[in-house]
C-alpha positions, 0 to 999 in steps of 0.5 A, a space after each residue: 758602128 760608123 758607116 762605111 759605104 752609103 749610096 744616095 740617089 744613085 740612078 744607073 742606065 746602059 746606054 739609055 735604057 735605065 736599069 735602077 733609080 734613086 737607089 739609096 742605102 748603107 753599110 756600117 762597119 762590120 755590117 752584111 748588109 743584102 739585097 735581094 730580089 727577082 731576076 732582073 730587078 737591079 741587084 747586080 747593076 747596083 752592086 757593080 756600080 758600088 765596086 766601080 764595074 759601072 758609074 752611075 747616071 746621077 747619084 753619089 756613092 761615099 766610101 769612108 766618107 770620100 765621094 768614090 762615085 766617079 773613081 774607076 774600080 782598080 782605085 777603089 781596090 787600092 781604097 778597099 772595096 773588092 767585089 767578087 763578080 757573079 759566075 766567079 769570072 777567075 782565070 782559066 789559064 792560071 794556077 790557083 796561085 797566079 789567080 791569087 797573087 793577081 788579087 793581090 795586085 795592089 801589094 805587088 811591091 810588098 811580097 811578105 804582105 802577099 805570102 801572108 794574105 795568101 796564107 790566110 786564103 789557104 787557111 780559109 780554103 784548105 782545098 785550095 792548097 791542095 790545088 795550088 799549082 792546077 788551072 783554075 778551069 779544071 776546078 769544080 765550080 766550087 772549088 772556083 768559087 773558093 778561088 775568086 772569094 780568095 782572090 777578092 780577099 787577097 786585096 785586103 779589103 774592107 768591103 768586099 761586094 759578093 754577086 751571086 755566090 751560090 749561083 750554080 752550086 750544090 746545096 752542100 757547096 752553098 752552106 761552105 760558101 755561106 759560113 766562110 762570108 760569115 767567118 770573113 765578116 767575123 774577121 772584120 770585113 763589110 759584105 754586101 750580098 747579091 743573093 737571089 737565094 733569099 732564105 741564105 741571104 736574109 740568114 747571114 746578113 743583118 740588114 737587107 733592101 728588097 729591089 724590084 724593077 730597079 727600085 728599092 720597095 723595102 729595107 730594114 733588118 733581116 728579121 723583120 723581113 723574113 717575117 714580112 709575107 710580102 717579101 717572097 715577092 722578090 723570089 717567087 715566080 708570080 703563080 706561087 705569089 697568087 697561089 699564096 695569097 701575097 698582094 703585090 709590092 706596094 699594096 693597093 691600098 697603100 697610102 704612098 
């Protein structure tokens, strides 16, 4: 598999405050690649400046090997980056269909390439069928989630960038959530998954980063850290750390 997106150096900042620095990983082709990591360690930032939502302080972003790092978020769109943003941020006002056909924005002129993406989406949401002429607001915050991953899929992208998808959703919710990422991936699109749900998150990828206050500390295949004791650290409050006996990211002792 060739790499797809790779992140070198990247350092990002609102305003002057530096939120992450010299964030550096890659996504293959066919790959679900997460991050994972306390509240506020830079998960979020660092997934919005890949989709474009941010641009970096220093750093460059490649996407198919092109330097993107200074293209605006609707130019990436049209080269296949989607990114599904935390809280589902979909239309209230609209339909479930207006709300798709918004993600489809970059085949407007091409309506059999929307009317096909848009019946994959109802294939892989049948409740959003059923809910196809309803405000998105009157939708259960699942159902809304189905929307806006429908919505991110309806540009037919290559990457597509998922930011919290089970934030606020019951545990029956979250597992449809989680095995229609894995069937999107199936079907050939990258994924990069923000998840603070780390047991989900390091279950459906293949290779993860763990990210603490705004720097990368780890990075490997999905295996080997859910075997390492020391990456609860990135979603257990520091009481439950101490009461496990995990020493702190890098140890001590650690040589470097």
């Amino acid at each position: 598999m060739g790499t797809l997106m790779a992140a070198e150096g990247l350092e990002i900042a609102y305003g002057e405050v530096s939120a992450c620095r010299n964030i550096s990983f890659d996504v293959a082709q066919g790959e679900i690649v997460t991050l994972i990591g306390a509240n506020g360690a830079g998960k979020s930032t660092t997934l919005r400046a890949i989709a474009g939502a941010l641009s970096p302080r220093a750093g460059v972003i490649r996407f198919r090997g092109r330097d993107v790092t200074r293209l605006p978020a609707h130019a990436r769109v049209a080269l296949g980056i989607s990114l599904v943003p935390e809280g589902r941020r979909v239309f209230p006002y609209l339909s479930v269909r207006e709300n798709l056909e918004l993600g489809a924005f970059k085949f407007r002129a091409d309506a059999a390439k929307v009317r096909g993406l848009m019946a994959k989406a109802f294939d892989m949401f049948p409740r959003l069928r059923e809910r196809i002429g309803q405000n998105a607001g009157t939708l259960s915050g699942g159902e809304q989630q189905m929307l806006a991953l429908g919505r991110a899929m309806m540009s037919d992208p290559l990457l597509i960038c998922l930011d919290e998808p089970s934030l606020g959703l019951a545990p029956i919710v979250v597992q449809d959530i989680f095995r229609t990422i894995k069937a999107i991936n199936a079907a050939g699109t990258s994924v990069i998954l923000v998840e603070q749900n780390a047991r989900y998150a390091l279950e459906t990828a293949s290779r993860g980063y763990v990210l603490q206050t705004g720097a990368i500390v780890a990075g490997g295949s999905c295996a080997m850290l859910r075997n390492d004791a020391r990456v609860r650290q990135a979603y257990l409050g520091r009481g439950a750390v101490e009461r496990a006996g995990i020493r702190p990211w890098p140890p001590a002792d650690a040589s470097t």
